[in-house]
PDB file as gemmi writes it, atoms N, CA and C in Angstrom:
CRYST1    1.000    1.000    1.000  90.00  90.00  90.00 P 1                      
ATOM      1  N   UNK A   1     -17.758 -97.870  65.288  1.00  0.00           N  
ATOM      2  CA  UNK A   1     -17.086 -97.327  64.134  1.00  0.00           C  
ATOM      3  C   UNK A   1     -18.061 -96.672  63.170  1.00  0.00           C  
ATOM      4  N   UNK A   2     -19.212 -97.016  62.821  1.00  0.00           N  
ATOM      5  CA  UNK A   2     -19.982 -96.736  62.140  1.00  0.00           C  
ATOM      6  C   UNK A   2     -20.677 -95.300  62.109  1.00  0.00           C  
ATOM      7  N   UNK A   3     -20.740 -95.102  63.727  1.00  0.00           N  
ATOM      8  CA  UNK A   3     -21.243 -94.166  64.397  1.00  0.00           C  
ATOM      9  C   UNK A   3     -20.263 -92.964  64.393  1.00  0.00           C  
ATOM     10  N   UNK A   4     -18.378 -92.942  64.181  1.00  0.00           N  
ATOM     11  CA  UNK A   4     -17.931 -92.504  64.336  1.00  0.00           C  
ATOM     12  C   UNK A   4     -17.510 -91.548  62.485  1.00  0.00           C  
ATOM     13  N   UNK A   5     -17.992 -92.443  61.871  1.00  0.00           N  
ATOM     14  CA  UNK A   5     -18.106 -92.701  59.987  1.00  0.00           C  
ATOM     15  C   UNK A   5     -19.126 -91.651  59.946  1.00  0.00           C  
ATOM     16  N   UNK A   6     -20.499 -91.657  60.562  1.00  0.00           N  
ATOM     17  CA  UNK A   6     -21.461 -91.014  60.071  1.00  0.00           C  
ATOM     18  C   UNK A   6     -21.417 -89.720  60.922  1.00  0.00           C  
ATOM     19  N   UNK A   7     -20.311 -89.378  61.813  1.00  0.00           N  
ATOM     20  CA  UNK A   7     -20.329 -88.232  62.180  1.00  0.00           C  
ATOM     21  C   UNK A   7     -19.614 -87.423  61.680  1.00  0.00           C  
ATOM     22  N   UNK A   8     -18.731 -88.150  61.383  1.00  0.00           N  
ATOM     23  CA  UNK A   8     -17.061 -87.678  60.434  1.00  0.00           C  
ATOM     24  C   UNK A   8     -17.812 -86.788  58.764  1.00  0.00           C  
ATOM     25  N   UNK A   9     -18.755 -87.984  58.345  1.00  0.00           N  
ATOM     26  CA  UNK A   9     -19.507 -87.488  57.485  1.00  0.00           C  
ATOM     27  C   UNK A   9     -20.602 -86.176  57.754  1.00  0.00           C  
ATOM     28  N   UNK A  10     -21.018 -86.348  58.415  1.00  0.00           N  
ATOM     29  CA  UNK A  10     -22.164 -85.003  59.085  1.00  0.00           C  
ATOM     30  C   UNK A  10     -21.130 -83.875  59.649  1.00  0.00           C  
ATOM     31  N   UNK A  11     -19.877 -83.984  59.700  1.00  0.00           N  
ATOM     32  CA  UNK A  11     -19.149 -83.063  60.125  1.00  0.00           C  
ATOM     33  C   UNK A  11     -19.009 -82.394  58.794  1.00  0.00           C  
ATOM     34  N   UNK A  12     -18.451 -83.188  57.738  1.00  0.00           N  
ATOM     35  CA  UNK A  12     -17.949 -82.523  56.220  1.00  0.00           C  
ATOM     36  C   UNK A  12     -18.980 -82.252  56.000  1.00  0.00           C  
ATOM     37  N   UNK A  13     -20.260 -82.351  55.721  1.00  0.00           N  
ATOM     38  CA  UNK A  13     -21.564 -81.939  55.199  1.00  0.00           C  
ATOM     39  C   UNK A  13     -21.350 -80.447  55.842  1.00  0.00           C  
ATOM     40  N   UNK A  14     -21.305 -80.488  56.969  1.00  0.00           N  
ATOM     41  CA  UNK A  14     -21.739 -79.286  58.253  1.00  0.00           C  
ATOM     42  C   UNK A  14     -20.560 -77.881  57.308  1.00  0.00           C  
ATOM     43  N   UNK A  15     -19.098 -78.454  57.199  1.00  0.00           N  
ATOM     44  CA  UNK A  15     -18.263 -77.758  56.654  1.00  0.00           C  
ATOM     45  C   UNK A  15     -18.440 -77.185  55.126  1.00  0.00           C  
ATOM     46  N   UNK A  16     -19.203 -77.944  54.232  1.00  0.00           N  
ATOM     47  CA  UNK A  16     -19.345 -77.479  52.933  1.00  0.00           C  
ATOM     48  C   UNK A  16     -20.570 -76.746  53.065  1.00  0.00           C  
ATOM     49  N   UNK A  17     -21.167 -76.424  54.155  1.00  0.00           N  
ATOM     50  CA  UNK A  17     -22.406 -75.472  53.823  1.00  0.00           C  
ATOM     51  C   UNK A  17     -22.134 -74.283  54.259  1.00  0.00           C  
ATOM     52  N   UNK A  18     -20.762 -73.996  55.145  1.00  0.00           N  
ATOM     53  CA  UNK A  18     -20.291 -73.054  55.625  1.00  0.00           C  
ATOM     54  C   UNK A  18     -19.508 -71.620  53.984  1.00  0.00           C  
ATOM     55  N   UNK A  19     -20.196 -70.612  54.887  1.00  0.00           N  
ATOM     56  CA  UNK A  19     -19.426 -69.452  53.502  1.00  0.00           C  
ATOM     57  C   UNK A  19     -17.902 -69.275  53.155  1.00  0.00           C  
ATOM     58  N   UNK A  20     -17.452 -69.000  52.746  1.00  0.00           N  
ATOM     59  CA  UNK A  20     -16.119 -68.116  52.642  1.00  0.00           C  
ATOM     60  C   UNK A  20     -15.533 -67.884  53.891  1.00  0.00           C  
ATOM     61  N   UNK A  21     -16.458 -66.572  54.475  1.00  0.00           N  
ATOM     62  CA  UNK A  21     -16.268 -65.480  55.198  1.00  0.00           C  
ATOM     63  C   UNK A  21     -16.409 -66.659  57.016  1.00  0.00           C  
ATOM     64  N   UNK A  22     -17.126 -67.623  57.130  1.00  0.00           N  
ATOM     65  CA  UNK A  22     -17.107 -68.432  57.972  1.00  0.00           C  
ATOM     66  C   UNK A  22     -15.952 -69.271  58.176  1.00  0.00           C  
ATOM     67  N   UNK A  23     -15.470 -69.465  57.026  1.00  0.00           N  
ATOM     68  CA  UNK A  23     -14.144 -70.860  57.295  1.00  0.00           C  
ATOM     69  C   UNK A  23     -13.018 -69.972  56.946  1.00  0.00           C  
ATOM     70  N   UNK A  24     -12.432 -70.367  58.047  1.00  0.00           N  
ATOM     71  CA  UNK A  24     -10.912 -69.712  58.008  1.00  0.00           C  
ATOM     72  C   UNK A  24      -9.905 -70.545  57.000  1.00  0.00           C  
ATOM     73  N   UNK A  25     -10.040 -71.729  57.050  1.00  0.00           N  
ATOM     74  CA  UNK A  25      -9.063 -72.620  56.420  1.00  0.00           C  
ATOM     75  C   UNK A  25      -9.149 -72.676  54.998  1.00  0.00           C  
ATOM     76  N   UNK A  26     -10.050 -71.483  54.128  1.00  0.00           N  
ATOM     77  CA  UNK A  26     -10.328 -71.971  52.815  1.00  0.00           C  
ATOM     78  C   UNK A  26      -9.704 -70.536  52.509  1.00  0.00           C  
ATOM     79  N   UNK A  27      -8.555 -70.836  51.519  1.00  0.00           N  
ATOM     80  CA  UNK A  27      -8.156 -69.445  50.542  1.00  0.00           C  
ATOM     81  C   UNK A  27      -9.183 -68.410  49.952  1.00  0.00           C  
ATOM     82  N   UNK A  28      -8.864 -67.733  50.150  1.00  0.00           N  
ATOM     83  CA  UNK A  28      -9.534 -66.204  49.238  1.00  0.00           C  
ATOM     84  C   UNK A  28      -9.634 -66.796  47.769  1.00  0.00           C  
ATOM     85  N   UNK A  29     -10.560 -66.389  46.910  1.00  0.00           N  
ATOM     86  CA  UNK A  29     -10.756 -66.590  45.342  1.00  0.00           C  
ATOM     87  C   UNK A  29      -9.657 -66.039  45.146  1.00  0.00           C  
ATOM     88  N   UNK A  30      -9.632 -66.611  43.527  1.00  0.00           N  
ATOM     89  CA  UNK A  30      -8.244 -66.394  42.998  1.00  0.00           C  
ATOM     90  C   UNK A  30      -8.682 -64.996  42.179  1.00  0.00           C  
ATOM     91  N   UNK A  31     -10.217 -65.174  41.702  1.00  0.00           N  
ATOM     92  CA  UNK A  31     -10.993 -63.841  41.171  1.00  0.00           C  
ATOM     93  C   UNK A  31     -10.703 -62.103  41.866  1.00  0.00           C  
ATOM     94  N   UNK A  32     -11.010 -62.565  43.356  1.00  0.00           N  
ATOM     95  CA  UNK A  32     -10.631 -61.289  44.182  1.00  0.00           C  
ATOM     96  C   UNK A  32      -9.480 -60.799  44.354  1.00  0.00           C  
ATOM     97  N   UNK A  33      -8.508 -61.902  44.329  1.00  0.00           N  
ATOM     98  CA  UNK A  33      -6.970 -61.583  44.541  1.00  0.00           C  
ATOM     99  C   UNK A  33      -6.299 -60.797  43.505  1.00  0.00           C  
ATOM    100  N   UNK A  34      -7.209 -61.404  41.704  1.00  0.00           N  
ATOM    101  CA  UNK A  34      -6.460 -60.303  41.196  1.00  0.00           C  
ATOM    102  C   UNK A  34      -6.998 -59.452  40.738  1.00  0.00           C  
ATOM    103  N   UNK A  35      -7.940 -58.966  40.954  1.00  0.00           N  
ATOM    104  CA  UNK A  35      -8.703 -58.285  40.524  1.00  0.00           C  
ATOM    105  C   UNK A  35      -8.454 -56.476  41.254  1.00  0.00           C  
ATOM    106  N   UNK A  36      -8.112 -54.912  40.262  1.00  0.00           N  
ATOM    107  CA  UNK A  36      -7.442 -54.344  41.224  1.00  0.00           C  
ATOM    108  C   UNK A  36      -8.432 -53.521  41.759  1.00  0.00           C  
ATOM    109  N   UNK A  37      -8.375 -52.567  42.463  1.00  0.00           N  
ATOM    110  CA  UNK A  37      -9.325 -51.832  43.388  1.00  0.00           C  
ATOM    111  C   UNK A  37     -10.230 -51.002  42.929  1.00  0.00           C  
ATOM    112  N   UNK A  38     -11.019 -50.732  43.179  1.00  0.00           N  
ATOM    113  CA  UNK A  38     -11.864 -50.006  41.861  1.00  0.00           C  
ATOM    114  C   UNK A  38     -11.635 -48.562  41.866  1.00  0.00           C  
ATOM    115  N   UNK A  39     -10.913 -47.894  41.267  1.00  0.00           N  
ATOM    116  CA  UNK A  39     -10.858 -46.920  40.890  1.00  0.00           C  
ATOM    117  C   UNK A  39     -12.566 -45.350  41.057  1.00  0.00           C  
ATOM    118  N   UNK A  40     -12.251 -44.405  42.067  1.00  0.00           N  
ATOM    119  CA  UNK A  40     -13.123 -43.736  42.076  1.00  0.00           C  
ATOM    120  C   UNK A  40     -13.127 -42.610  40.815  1.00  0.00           C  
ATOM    121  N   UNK A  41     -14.049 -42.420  39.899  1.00  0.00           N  
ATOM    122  CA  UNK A  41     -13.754 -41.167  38.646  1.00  0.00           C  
ATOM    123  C   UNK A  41     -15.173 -40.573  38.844  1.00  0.00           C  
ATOM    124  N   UNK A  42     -14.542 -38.843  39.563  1.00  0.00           N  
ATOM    125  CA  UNK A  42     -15.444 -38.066  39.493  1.00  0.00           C  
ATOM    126  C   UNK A  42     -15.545 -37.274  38.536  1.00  0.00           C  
ATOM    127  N   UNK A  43     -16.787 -36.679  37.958  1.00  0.00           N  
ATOM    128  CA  UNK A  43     -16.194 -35.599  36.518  1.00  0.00           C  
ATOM    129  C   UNK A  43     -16.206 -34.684  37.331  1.00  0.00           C  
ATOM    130  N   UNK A  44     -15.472 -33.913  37.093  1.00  0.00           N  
ATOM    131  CA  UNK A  44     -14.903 -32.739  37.281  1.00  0.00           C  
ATOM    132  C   UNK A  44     -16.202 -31.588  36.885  1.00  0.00           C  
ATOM    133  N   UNK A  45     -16.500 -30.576  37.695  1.00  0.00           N  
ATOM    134  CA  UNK A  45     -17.566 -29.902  37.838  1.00  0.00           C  
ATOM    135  C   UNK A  45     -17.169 -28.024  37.693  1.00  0.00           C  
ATOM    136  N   UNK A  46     -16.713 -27.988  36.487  1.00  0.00           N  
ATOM    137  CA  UNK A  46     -16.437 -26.568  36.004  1.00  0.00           C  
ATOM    138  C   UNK A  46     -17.319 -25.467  36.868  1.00  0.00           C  
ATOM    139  N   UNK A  47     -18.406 -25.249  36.990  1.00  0.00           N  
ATOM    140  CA  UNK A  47     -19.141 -24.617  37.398  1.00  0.00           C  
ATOM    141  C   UNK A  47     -19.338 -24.273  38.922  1.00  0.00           C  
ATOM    142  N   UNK A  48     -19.037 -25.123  39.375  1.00  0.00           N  
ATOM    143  CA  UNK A  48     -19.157 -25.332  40.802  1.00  0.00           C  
ATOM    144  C   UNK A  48     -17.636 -25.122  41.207  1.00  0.00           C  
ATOM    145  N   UNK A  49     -16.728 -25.380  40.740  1.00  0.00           N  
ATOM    146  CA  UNK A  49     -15.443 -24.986  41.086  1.00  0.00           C  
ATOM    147  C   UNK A  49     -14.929 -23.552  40.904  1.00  0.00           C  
ATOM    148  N   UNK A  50     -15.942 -22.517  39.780  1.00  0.00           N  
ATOM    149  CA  UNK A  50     -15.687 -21.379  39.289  1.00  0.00           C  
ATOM    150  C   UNK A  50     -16.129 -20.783  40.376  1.00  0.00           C  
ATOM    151  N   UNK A  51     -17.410 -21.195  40.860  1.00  0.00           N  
ATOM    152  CA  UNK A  51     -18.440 -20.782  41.757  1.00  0.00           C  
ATOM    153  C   UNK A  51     -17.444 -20.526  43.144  1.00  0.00           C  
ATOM    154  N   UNK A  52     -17.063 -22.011  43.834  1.00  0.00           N  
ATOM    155  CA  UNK A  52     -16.186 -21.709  44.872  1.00  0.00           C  
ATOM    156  C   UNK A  52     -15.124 -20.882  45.039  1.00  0.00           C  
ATOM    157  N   UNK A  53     -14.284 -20.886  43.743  1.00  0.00           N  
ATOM    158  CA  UNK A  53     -12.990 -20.094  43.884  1.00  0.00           C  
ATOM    159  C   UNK A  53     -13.613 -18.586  43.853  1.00  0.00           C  
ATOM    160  N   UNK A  54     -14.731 -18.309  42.873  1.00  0.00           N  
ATOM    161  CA  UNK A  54     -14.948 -16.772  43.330  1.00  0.00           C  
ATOM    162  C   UNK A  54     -15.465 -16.489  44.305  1.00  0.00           C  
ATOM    163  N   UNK A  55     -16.454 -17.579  45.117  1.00  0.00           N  
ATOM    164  CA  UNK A  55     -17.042 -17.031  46.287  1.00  0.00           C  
ATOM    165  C   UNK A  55     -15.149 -16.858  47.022  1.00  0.00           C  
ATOM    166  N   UNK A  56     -14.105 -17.412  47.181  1.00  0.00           N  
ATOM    167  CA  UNK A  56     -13.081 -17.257  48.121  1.00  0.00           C  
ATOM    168  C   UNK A  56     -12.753 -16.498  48.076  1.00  0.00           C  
ATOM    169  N   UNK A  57     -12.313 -16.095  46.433  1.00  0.00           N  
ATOM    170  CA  UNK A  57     -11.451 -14.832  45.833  1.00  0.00           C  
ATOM    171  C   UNK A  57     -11.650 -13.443  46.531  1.00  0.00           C  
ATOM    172  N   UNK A  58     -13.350 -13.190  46.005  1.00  0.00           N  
ATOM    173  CA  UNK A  58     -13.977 -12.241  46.067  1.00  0.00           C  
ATOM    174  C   UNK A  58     -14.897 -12.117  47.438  1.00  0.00           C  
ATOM    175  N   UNK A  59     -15.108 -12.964  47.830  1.00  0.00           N  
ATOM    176  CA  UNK A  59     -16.141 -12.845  49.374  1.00  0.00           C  
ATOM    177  C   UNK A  59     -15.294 -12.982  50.452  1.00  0.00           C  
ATOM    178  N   UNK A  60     -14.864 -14.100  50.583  1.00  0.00           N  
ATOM    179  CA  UNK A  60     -14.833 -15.004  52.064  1.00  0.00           C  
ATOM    180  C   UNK A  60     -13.130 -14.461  52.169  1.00  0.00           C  
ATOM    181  N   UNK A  61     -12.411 -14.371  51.661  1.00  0.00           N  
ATOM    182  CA  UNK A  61     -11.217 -13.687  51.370  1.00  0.00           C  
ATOM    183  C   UNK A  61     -10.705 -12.506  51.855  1.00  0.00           C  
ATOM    184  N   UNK A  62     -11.331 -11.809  51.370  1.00  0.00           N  
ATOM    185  CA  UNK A  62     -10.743 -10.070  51.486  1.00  0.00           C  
ATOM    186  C   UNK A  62     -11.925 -10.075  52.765  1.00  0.00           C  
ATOM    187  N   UNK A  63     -13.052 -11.134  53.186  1.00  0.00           N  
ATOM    188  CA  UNK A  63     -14.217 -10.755  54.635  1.00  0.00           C  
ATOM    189  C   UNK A  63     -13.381 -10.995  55.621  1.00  0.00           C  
ATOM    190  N   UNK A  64     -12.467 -12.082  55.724  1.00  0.00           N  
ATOM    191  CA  UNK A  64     -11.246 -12.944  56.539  1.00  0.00           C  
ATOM    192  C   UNK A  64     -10.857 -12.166  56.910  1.00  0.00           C  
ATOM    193  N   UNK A  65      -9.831 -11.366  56.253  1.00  0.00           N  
ATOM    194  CA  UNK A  65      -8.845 -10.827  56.261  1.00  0.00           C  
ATOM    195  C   UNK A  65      -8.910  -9.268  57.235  1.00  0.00           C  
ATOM    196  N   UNK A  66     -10.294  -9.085  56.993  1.00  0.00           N  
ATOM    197  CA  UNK A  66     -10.877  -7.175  57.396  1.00  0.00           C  
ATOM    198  C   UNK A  66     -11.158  -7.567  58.717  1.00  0.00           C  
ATOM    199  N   UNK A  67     -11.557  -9.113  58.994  1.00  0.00           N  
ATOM    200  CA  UNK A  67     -12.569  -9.143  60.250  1.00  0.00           C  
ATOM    201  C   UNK A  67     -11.269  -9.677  61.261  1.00  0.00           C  
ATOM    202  N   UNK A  68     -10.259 -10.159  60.692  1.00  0.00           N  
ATOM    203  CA  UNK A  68      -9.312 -10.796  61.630  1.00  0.00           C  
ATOM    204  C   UNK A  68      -8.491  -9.477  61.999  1.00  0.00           C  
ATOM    205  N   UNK A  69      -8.646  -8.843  60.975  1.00  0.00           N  
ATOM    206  CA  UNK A  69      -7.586  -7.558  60.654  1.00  0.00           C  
ATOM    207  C   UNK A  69      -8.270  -6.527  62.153  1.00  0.00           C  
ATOM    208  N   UNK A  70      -9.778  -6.351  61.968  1.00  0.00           N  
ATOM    209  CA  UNK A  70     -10.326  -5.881  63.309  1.00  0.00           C  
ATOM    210  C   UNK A  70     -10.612  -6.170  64.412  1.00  0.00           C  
ATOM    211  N   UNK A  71      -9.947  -7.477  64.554  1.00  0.00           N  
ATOM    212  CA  UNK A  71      -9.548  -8.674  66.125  1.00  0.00           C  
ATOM    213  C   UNK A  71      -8.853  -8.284  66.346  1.00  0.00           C  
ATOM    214  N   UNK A  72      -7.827  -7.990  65.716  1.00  0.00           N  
ATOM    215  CA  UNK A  72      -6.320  -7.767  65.959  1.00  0.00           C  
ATOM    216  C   UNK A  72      -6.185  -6.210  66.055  1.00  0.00           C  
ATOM    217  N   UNK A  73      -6.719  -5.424  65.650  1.00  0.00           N  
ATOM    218  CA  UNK A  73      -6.609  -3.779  66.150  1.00  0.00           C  
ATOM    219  C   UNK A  73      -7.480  -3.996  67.178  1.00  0.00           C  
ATOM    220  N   UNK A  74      -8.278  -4.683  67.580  1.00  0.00           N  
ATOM    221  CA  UNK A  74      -9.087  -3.890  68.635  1.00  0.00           C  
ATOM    222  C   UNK A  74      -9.031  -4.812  70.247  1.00  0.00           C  
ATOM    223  N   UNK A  75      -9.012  -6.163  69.895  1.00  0.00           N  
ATOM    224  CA  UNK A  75      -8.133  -6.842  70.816  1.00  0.00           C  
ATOM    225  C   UNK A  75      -7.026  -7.482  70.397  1.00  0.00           C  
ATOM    226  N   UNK A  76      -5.858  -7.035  70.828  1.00  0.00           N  
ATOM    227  CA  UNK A  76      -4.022  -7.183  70.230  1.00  0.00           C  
ATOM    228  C   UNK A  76      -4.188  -8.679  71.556  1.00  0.00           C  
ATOM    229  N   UNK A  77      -3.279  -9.311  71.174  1.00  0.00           N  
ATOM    230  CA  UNK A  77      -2.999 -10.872  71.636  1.00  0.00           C  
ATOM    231  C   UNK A  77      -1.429 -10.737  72.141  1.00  0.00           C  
ATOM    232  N   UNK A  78      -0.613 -10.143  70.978  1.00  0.00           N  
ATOM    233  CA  UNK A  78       0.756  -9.934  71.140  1.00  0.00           C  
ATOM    234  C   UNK A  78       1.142  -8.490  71.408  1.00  0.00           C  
ATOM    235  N   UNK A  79      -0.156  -7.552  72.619  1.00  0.00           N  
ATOM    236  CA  UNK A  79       0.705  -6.197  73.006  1.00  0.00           C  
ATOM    237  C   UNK A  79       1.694  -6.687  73.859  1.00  0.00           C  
ATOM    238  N   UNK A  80       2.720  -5.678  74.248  1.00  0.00           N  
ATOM    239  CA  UNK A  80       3.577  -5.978  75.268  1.00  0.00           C  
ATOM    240  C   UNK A  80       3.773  -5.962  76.491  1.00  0.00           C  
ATOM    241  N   UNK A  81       2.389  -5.078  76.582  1.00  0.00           N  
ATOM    242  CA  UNK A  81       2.185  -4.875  77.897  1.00  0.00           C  
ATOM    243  C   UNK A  81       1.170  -5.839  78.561  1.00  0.00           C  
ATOM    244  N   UNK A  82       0.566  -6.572  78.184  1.00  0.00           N  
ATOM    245  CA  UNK A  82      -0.265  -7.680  78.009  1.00  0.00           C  
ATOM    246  C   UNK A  82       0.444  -9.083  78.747  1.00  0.00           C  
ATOM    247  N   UNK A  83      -0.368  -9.530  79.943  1.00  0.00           N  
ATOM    248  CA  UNK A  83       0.339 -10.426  80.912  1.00  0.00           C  
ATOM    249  C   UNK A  83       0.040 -11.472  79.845  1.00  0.00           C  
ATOM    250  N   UNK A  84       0.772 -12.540  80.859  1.00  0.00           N  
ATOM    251  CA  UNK A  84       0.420 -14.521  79.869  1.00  0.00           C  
ATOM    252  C   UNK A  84      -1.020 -14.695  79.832  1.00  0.00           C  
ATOM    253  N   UNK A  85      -1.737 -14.310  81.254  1.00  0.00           N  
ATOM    254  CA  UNK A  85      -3.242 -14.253  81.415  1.00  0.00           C  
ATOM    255  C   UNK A  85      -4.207 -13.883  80.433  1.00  0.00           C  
ATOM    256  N   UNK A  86      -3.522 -12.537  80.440  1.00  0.00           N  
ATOM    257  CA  UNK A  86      -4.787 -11.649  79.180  1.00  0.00           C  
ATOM    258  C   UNK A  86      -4.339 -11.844  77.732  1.00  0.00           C  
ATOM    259  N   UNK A  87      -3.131 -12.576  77.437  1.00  0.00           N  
ATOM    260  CA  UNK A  87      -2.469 -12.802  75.885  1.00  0.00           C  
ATOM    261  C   UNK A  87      -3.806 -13.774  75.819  1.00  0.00           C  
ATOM    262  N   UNK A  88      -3.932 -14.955  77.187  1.00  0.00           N  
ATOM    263  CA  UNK A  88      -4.850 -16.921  76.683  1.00  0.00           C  
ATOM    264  C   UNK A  88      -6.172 -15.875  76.664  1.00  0.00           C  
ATOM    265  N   UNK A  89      -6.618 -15.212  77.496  1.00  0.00           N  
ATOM    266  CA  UNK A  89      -8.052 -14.135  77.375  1.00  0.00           C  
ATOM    267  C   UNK A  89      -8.520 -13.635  76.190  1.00  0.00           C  
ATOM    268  N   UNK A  90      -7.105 -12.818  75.632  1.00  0.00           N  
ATOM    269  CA  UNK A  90      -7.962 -11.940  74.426  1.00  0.00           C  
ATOM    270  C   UNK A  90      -7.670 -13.324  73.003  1.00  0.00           C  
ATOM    271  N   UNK A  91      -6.818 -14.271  73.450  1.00  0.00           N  
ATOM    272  CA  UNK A  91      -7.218 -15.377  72.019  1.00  0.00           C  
ATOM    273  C   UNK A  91      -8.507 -15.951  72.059  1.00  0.00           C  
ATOM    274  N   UNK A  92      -8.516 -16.224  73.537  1.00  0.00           N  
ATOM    275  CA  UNK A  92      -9.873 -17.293  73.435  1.00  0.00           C  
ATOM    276  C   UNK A  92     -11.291 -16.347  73.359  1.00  0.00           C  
ATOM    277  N   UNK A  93     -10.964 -15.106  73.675  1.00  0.00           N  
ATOM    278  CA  UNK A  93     -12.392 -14.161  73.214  1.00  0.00           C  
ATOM    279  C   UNK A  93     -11.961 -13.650  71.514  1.00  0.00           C  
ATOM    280  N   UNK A  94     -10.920 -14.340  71.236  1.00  0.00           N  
ATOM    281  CA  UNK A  94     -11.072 -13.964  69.492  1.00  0.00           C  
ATOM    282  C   UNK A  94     -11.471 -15.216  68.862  1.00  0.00           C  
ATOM    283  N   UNK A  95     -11.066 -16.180  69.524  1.00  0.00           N  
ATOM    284  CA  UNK A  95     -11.891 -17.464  68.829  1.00  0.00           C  
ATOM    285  C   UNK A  95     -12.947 -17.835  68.902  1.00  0.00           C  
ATOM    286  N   UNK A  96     -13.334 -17.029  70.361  1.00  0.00           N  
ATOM    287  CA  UNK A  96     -14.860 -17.334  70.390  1.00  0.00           C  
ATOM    288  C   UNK A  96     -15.706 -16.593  69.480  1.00  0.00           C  
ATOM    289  N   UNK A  97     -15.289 -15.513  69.428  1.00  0.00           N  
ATOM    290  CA  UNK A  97     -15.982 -14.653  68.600  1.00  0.00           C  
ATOM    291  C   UNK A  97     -15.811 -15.086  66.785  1.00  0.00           C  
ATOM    292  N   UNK A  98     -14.934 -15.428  66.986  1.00  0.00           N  
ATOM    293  CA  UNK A  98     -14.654 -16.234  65.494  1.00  0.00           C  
ATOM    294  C   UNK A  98     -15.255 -17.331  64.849  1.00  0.00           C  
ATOM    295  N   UNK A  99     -15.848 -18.104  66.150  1.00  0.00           N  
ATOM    296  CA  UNK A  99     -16.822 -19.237  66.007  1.00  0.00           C  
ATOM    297  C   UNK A  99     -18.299 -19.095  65.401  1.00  0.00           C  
ATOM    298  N   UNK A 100     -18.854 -18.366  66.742  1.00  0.00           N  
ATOM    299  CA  UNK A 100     -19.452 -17.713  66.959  1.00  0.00           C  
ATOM    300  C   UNK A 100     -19.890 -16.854  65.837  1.00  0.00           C  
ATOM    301  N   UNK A 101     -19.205 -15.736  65.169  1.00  0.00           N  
ATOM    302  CA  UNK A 101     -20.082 -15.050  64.637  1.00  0.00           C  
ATOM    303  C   UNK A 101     -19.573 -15.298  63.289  1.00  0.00           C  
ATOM    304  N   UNK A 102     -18.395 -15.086  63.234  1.00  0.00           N  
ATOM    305  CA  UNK A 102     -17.620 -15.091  61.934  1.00  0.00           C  
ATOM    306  C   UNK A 102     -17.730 -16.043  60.599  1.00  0.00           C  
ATOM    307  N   UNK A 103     -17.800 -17.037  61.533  1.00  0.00           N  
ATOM    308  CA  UNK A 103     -17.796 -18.247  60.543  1.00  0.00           C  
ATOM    309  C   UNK A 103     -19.291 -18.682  59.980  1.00  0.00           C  
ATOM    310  N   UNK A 104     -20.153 -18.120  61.205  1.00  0.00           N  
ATOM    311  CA  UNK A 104     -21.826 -17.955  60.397  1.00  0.00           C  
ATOM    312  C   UNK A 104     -21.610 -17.136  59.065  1.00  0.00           C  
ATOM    313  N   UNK A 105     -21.198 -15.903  59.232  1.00  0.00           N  
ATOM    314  CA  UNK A 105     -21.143 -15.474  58.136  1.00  0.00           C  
ATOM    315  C   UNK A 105     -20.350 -15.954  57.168  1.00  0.00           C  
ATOM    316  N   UNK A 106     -19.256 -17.330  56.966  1.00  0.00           N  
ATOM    317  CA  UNK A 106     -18.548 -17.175  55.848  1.00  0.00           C  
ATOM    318  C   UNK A 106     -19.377 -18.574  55.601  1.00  0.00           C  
ATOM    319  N   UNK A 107     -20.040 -19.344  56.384  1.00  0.00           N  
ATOM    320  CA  UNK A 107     -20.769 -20.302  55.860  1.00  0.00           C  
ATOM    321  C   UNK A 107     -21.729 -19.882  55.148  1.00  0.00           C  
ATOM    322  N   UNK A 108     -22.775 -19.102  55.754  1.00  0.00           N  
ATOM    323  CA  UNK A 108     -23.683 -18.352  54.692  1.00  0.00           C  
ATOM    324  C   UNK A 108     -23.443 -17.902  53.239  1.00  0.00           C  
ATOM    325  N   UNK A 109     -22.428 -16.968  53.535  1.00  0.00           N  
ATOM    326  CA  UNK A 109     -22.083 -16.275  52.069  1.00  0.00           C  
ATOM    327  C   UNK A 109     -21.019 -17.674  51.339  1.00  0.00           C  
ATOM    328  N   UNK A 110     -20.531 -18.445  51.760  1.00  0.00           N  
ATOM    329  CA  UNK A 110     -20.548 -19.864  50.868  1.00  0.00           C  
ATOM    330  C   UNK A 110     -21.865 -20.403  50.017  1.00  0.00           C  
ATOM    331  N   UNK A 111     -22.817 -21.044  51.411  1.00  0.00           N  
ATOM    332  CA  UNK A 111     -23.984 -21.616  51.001  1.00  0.00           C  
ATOM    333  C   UNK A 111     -24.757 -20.506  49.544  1.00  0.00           C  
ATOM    334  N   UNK A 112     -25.176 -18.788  49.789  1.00  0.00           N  
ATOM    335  CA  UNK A 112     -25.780 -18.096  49.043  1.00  0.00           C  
ATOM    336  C   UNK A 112     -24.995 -18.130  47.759  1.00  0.00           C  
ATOM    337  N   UNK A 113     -24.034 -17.988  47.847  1.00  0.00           N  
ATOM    338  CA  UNK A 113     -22.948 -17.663  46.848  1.00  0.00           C  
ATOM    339  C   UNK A 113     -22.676 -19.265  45.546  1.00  0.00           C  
TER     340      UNK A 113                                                      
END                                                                             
């Protein structure tokens, strides 16, 4: 019995040195429970937002628009005479090319801008 006393005891010892995050059987703090989520507050960055909207407005915008505009006159996707074959052909040589070259340039003139 004695033997069974001092294990019982070395067991609870063993259990109170254990964390939180180790013992399942022990409730969450009552601290964490009510406590609410922390709120992220960025300030707001006038300058850098003026910056982006004109690089869109004025650069990357009206560049979009000329360079997709000359995908589309020079390889058409939706001619009619144009099989199912060469419609998946001339997209995927406009996306490639869109990858590829296009978007170097609108990352750049982002990054410079």
């Amino acid at each position: 019995q004695q033997q069974q006393q001092q294990q019982q005891q070395n067991n609870d010892n063993d259990n109170d040195n254990t964390t939180p995050s180790q013992s399942h059987s022990q409730p969450p703090s009552s601290s964490s429970s009510s406590s609410s989520p922390p709120h992220l507050s960025l300030p707001f960055d006038s300058r850098r937002f003026c910056s982006v909207a004109a690089e869109g407005l004025l650069v990357s915008g009206p560049l979009m628009h000329l360079s997709y505009e000359l995908l589309e006159t020079h390889l058409p996707v939706e001619s009619p005479h144009n099989t199912p074959l060469q419609k998946w052909l001339l997209a995927a040589l406009q996306v490639f090319l869109d990858c590829c070259f296009m978007d170097a340039v609108f990352v750049a003139t982002l990054i410079i801008t």
